[in-house]
C-alpha positions as CSV (number, residue, x, y, z in Angstrom):
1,X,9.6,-76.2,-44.5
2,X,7.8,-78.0,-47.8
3,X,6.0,-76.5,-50.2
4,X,2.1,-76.9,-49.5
5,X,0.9,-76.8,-53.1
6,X,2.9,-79.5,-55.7
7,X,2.2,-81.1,-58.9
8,X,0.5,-83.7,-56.7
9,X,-1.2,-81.5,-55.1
10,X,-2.7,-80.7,-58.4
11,X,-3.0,-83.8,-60.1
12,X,-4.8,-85.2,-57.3
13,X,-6.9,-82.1,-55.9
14,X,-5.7,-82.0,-52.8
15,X,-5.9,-79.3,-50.3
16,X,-2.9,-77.7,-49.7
17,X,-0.6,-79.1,-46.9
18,X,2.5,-81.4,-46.8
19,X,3.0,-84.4,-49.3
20,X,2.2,-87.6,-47.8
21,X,3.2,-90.9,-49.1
22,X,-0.5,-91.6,-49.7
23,X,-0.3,-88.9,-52.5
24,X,3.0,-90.4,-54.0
25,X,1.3,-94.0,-54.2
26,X,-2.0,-92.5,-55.5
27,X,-0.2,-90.6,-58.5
28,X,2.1,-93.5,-59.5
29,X,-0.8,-95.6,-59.3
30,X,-2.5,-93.2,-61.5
31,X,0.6,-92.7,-63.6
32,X,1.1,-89.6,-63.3
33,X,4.0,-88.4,-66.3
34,X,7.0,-86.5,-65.5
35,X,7.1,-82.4,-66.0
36,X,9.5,-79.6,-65.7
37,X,8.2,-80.1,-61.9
38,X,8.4,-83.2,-61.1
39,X,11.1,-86.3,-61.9
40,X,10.5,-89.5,-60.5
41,X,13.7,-91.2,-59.8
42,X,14.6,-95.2,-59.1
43,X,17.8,-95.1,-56.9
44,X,19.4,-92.7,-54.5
45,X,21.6,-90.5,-55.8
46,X,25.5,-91.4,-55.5
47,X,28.7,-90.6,-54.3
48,X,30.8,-90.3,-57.0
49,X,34.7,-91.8,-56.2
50,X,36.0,-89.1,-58.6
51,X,36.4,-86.0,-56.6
52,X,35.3,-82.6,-58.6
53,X,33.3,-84.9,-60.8
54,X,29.6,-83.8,-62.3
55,X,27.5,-84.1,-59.5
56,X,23.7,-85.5,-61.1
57,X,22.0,-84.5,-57.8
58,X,22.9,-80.9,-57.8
59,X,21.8,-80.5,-61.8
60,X,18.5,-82.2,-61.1
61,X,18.1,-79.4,-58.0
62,X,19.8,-76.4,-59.7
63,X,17.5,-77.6,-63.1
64,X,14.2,-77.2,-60.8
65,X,15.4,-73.9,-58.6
66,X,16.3,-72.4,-61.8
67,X,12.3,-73.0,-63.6
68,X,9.7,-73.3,-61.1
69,X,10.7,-75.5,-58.5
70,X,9.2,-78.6,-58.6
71,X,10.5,-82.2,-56.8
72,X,12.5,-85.2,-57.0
73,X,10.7,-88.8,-56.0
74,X,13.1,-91.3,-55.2
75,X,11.8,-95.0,-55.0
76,X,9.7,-94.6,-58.5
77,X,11.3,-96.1,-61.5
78,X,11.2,-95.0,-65.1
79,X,8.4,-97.1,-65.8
80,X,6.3,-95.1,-63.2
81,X,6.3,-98.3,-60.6
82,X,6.8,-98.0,-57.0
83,X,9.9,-100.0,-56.2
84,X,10.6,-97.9,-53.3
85,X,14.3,-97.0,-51.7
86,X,16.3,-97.8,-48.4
87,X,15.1,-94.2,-45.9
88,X,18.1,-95.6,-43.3
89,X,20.9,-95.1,-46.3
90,X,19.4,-91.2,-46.4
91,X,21.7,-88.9,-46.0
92,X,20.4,-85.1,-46.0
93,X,23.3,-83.5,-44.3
94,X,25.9,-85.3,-47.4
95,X,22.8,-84.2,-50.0
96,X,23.2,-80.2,-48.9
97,X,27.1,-80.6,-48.8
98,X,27.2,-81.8,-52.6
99,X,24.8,-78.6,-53.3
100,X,27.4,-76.4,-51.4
101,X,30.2,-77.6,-53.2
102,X,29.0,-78.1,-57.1
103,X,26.4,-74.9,-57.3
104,X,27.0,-71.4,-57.9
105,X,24.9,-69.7,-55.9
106,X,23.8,-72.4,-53.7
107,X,20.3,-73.5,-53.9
108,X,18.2,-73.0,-50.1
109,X,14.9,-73.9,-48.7
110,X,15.2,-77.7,-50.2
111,X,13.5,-79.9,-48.1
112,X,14.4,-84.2,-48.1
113,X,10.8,-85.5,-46.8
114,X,11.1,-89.1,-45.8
115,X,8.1,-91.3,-46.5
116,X,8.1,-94.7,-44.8
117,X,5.4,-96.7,-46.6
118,X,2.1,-96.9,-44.9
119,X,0.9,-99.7,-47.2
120,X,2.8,-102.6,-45.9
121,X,4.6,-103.1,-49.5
122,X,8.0,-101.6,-47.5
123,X,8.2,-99.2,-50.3
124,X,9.7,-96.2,-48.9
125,X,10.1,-93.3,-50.9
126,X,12.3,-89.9,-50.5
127,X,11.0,-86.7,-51.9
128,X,13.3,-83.5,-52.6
129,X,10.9,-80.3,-52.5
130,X,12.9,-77.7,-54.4
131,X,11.1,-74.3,-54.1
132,X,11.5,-71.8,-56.9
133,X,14.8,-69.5,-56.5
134,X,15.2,-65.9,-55.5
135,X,18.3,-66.1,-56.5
136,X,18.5,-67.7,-60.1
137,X,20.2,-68.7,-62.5
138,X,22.4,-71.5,-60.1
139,X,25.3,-73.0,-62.0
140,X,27.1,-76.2,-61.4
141,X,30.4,-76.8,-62.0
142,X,32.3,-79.7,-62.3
143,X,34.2,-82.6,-65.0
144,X,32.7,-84.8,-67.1
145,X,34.4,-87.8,-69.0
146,X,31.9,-87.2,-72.6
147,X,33.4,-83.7,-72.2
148,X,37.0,-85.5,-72.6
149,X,37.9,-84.6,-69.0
150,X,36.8,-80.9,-69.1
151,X,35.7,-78.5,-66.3
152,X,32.2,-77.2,-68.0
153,X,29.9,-74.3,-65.9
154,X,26.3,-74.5,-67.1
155,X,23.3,-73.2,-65.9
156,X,20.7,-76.3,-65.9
157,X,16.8,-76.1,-66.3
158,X,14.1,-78.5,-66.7
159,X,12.1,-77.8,-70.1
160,X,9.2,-80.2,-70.0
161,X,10.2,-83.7,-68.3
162,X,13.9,-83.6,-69.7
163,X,17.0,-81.0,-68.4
164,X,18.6,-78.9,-70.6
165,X,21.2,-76.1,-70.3
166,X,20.5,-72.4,-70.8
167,X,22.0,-70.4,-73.8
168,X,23.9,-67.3,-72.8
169,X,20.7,-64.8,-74.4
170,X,18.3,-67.7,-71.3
171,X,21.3,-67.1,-68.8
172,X,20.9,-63.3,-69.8
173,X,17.5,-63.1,-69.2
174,X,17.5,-65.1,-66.1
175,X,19.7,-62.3,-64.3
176,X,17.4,-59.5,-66.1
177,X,14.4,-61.3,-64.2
178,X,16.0,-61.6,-60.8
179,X,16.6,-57.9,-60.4
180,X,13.5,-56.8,-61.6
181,X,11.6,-59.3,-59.1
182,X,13.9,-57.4,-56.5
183,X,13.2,-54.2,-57.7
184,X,9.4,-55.4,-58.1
185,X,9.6,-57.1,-54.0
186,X,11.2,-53.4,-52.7
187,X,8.6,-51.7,-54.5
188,X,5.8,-54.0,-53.2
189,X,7.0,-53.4,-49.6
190,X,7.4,-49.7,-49.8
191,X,3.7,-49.3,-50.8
192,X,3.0,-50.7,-47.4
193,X,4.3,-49.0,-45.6
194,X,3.7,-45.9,-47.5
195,X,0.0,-46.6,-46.9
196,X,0.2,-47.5,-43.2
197,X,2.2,-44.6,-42.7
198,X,-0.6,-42.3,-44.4
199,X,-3.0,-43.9,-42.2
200,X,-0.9,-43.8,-38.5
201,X,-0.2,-39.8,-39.4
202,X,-4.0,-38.9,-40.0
203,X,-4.5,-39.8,-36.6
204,X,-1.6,-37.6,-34.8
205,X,-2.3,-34.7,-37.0
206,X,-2.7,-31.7,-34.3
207,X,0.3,-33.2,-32.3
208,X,3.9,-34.1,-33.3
209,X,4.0,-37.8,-33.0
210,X,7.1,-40.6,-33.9
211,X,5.4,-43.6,-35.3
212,X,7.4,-46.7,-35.8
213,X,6.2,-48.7,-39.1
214,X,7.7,-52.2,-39.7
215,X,6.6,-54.3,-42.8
216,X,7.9,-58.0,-43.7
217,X,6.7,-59.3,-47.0
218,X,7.4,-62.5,-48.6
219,X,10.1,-62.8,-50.9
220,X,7.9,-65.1,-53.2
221,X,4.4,-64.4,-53.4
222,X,2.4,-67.1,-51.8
223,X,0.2,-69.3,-54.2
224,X,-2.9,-67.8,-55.4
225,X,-5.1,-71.3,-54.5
226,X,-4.4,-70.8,-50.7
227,X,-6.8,-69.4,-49.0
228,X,-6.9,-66.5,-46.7
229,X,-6.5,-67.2,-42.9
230,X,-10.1,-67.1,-41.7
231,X,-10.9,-65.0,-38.3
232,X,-10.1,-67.3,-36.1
233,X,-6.8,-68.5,-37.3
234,X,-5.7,-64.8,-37.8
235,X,-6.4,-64.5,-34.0
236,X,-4.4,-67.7,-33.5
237,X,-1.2,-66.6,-35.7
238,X,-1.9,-63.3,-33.4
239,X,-1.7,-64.8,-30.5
240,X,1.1,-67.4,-31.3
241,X,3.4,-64.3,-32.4
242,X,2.9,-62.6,-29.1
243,X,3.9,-65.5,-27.0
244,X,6.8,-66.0,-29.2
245,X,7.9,-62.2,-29.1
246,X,7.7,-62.8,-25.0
247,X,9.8,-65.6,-25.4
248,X,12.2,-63.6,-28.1
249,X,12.9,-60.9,-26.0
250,X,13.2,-62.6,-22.4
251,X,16.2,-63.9,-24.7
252,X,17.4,-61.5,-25.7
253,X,18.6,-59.4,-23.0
254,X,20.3,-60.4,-19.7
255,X,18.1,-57.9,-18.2
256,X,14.5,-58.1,-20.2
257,X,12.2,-56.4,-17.4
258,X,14.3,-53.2,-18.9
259,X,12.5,-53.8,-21.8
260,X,8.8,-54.3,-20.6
261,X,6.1,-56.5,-21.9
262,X,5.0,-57.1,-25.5
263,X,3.0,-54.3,-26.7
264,X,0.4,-55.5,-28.8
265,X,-1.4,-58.1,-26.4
266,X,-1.6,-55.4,-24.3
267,X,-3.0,-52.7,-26.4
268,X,-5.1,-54.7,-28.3
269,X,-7.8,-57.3,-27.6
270,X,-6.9,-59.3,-30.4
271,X,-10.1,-59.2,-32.3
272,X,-9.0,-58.3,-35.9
273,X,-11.9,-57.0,-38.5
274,X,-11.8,-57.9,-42.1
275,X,-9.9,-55.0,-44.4
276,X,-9.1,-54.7,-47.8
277,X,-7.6,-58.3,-48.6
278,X,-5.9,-58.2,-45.3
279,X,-6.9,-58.2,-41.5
280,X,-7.0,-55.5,-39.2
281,X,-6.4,-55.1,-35.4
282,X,-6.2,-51.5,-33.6
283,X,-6.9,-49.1,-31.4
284,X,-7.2,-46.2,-33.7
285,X,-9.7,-45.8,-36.9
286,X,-13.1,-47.1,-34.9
287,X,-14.3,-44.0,-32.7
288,X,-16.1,-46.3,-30.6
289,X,-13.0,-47.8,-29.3
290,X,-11.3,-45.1,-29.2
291,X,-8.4,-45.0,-26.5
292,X,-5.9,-42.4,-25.0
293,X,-3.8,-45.5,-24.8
294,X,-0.6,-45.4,-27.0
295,X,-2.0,-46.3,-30.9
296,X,-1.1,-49.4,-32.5
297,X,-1.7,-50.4,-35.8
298,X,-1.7,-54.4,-36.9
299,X,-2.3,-55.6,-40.5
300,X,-2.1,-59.3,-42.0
301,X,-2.2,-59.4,-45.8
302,X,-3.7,-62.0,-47.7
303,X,-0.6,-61.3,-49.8
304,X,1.6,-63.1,-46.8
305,X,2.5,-59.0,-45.8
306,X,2.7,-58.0,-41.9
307,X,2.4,-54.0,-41.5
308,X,3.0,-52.4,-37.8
309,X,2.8,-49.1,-36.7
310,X,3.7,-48.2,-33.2
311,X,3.0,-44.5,-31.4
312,X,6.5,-43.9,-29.9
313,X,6.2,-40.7,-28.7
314,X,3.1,-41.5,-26.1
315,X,4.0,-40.3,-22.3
316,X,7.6,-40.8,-23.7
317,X,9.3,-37.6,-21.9
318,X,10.3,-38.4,-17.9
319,X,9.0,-36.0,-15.7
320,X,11.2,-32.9,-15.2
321,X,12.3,-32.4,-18.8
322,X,11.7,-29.8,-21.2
323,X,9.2,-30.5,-23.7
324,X,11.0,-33.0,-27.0
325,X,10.5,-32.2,-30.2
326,X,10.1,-35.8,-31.0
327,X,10.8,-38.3,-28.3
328,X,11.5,-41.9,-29.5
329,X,11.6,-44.7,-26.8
330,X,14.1,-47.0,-27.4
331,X,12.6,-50.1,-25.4
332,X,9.2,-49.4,-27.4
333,X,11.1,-49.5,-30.8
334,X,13.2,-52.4,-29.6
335,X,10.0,-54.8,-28.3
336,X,7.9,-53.9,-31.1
337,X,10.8,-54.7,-34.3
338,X,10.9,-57.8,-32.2
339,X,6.9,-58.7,-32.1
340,X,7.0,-57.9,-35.7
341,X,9.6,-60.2,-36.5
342,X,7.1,-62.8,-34.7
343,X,4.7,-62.3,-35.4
344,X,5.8,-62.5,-39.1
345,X,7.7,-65.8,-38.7
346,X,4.1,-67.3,-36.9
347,X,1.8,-65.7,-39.9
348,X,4.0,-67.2,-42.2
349,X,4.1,-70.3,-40.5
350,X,0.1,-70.6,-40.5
351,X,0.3,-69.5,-44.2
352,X,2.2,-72.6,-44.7
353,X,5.0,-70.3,-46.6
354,X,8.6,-71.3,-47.1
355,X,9.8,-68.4,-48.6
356,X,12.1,-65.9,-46.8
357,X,10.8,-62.0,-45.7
358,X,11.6,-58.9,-46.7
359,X,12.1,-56.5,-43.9
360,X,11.7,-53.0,-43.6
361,X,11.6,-50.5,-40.2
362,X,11.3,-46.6,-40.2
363,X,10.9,-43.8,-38.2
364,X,7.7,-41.3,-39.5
365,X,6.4,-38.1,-38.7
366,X,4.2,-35.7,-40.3
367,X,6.0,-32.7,-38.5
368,X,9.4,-32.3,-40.8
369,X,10.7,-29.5,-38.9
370,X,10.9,-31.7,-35.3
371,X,14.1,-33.3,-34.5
372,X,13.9,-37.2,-33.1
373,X,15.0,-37.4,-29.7
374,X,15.6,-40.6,-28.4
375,X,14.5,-41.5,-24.6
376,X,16.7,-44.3,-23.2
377,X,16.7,-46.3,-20.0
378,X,19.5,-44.6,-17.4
379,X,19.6,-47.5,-14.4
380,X,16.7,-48.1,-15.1
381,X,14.7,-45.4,-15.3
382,X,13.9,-43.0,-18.6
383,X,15.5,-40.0,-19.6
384,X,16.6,-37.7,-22.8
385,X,19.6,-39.5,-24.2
386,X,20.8,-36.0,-24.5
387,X,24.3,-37.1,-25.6
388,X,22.8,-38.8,-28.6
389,X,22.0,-37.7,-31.8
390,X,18.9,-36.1,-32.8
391,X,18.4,-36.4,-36.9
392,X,15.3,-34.6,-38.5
393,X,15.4,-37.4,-40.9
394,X,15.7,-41.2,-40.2
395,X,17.0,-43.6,-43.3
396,X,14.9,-46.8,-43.6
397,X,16.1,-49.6,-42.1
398,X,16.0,-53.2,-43.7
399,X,15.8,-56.8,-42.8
400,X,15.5,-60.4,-44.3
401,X,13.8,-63.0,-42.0
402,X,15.5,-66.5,-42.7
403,X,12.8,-69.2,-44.1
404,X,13.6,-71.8,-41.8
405,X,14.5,-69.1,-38.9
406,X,14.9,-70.9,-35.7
407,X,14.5,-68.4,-32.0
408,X,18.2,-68.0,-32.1
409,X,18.2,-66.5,-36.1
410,X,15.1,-64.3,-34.9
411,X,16.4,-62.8,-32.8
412,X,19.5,-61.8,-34.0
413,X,17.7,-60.7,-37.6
414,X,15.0,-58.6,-35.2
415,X,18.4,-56.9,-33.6
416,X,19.9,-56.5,-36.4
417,X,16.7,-54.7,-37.6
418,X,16.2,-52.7,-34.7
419,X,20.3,-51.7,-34.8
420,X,19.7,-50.2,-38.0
421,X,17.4,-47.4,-36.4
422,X,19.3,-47.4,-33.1
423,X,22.2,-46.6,-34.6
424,X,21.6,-43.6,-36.5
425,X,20.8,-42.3,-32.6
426,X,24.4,-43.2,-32.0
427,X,23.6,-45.4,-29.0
428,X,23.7,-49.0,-29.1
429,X,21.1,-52.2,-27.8
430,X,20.9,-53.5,-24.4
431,X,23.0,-56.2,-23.7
């Protein structure tokens, strides 16, 4: 997925949304100067016949993943002209190979946006949209003939319109700044669901009550020039996430009437109300729809964040058991890690985000002293997994959801999600 916001984007005040060719045209006719995110290039790149050589494609990438991002415009010469560049010699799979093989780590989320030309001139141009890394610095390894045949390992950046290499105290401080933007992201995420767990528990005060909170958060913040989602497209993103999650978990299981409907379309009306920088959907907080239904909490950031909470507890012990402490239903737990997860992926997707999603799922109760209990499905029919374990504590469980995630990685990242809570019950998810 391509960046929506770009130097051309800029340059030209554009809305954001996907780079056209009409925008390339429009800033070499305006000749628009190169920058440390943007490089306008004349020829494709090459294969080189030398094998281990320096590869120039994966420097220019690694140079922009390792600043800000930024991208590469093939089919615009030095001079700033259009001259344009053969789209059928394209090769995108043989591109990603060389940045496999030459760069240490490899650089994702690049996008090759083909650009037939709409003028007539038969000046097509590539674009390469390199989104800023996660994971900087990238290093690329190979031989170069001016070093006298030597292997050389550099980290590459772009400072201004030219590349240079980093110094050890740059490489040093690259490093120092990815782990504090990871320590920064988990701290982010935990505040959510701190909050939404403060929230859910004020409303199960006089009763013992297992809420289920799940947060994804972007791994990159998303640009500060997009706009919120207004009503309507929230209500959209809503409602495209809950025909995904139907669609998720009828995959997911060879048996997925075990597992029940989605729970949020049916708890709530989908008529989210405007919060603090965020939107808000739920049964619980308004007393004049107030519900003996199970409570749901749904929260879409302005931020890119997606906050559930789940009531897992509500009618969850089967007739003809002693009353549970804290009784967990599994199939609840498992459908709504799985809504999360798509409803994430579709808010995301209406954000026009490309980065990738922290995850985060755990169990919560005000009442310390209860034990968990989880209620299973026995032939199909619920009862006290007895046999299980019941932990008065459950450990958070945690996630990443894949920028380009098609149903197949959704689901197995929502299992894997879901697993990590399951398993600290001991029992295992349906096949």
């Amino acid at each position: 997925m391509a960046r929506s916001w770009t130097r051309l984007h800029e340059f030209l005040g554009s809305p954001p949304g996907p780079v056209t060719y009409e925008m390339v045209a429009e800033a070499v006719r305006r000749k628009l100067g190169e920058s440390d995110d943007l490089d306008w290039k004349q020829a494709l790149p090459a294969t080189s016949p030398v094998k281990g050589e320096w590869n120039e494609f994966a420097k220019d990438v690694a140079a922009m993943a390792n600043t800000r991002g930024g991208l590469l415009v093939y089919g615009v010469s030095d001079a700033i002209d259009m001259v344009g560049i053969d789209l059928s010699t394209v090769d995108d799979k043989q591109l990603g190979q060389w940045l496999r093989v030459h760069l240490q780590p490899t650089v994702s989320g690049v996008s090759y946006l083909e650009l037939p030309a709409t003028d007539g001139s038969g000046k097509d141009v590539l674009v390469v949209d390199i989104p800023a890394s996660e994971t900087a610095p990238h290093f690329l390894y190979g031989w170069q003939q001016k070093d006298k045949d030597k292997t050389t390992f550099n980290a590459p950046f772009r400072h201004r319109d030219d590349t240079a290499y980093m110094a050890e105290h740059q490489v040093a401080a690259a490093y120092r700044e990815r782990f504090s933007r990871q320590d920064a992201a988990e701290a982010a995420l935990e505040r959510h669901v701190r909050y939404a767990t403060d929230l859910i528990l004020g409303e199960s005060e006089f009763r013992p009550t297992a809420w289920l909170v799940v947060a994804a958060r972007p791994a990159r913040p998303i640009p500060r020039m997009v706009p919120p989602l207004t009503r309507e497209e929230a209500r959209w993103a809503i409602a495209q996430g809950a025909t995904r999650a139907r669609k998720l978990l009828d995959a997911a299981s060879q048996m997925p009437r075990l597992l029940g409907p989605p729970l949020f379309p049916n708890l709530l009306n989908n008529d989210p109300r405007k919060g603090l920088r965020r939107w808000v959907d739920t049964n619980l907080l308004i007393p004049a729809r107030a519900t003996r239904q199970r409570g749901v909490l749904l929260e879409l950031h302005h931020d890119g964040t997606v906050v559930t909470a789940v009531d897992l507890s509500h009618n969850a012990v089967p007739a003809g058991h002693a009353a549970v402490e804290l009784p967990v239903t599994s199939w609840n737990l498992i459908s709504a890690v799985f809504e999360t997860v798509a409803l994430a992926h579709e808010y995301r997707t209406a954000l026009h985000a490309d980065s990738s999603m922290d995850l985060q799922a755990v169990l919560q109760t005000h009442d310390t002293d209860a034990r968990f209990t989880p209620v299973v499905l026995d032939y199909g029919r619920p009862d006290v997994a007895e046999w299980a374990r019941q932990p008065f504590v459950m450990q958070p469980a945690h996630g990443e959801l894949a920028p380009f995630a098609d149903d197949e990685t959704l689901i197995a990242e929502a299992r894997e999600l879901a697993e990590g809570l399951l398993h600290q019950f001991g029992i295992d998810m349906p096949a």
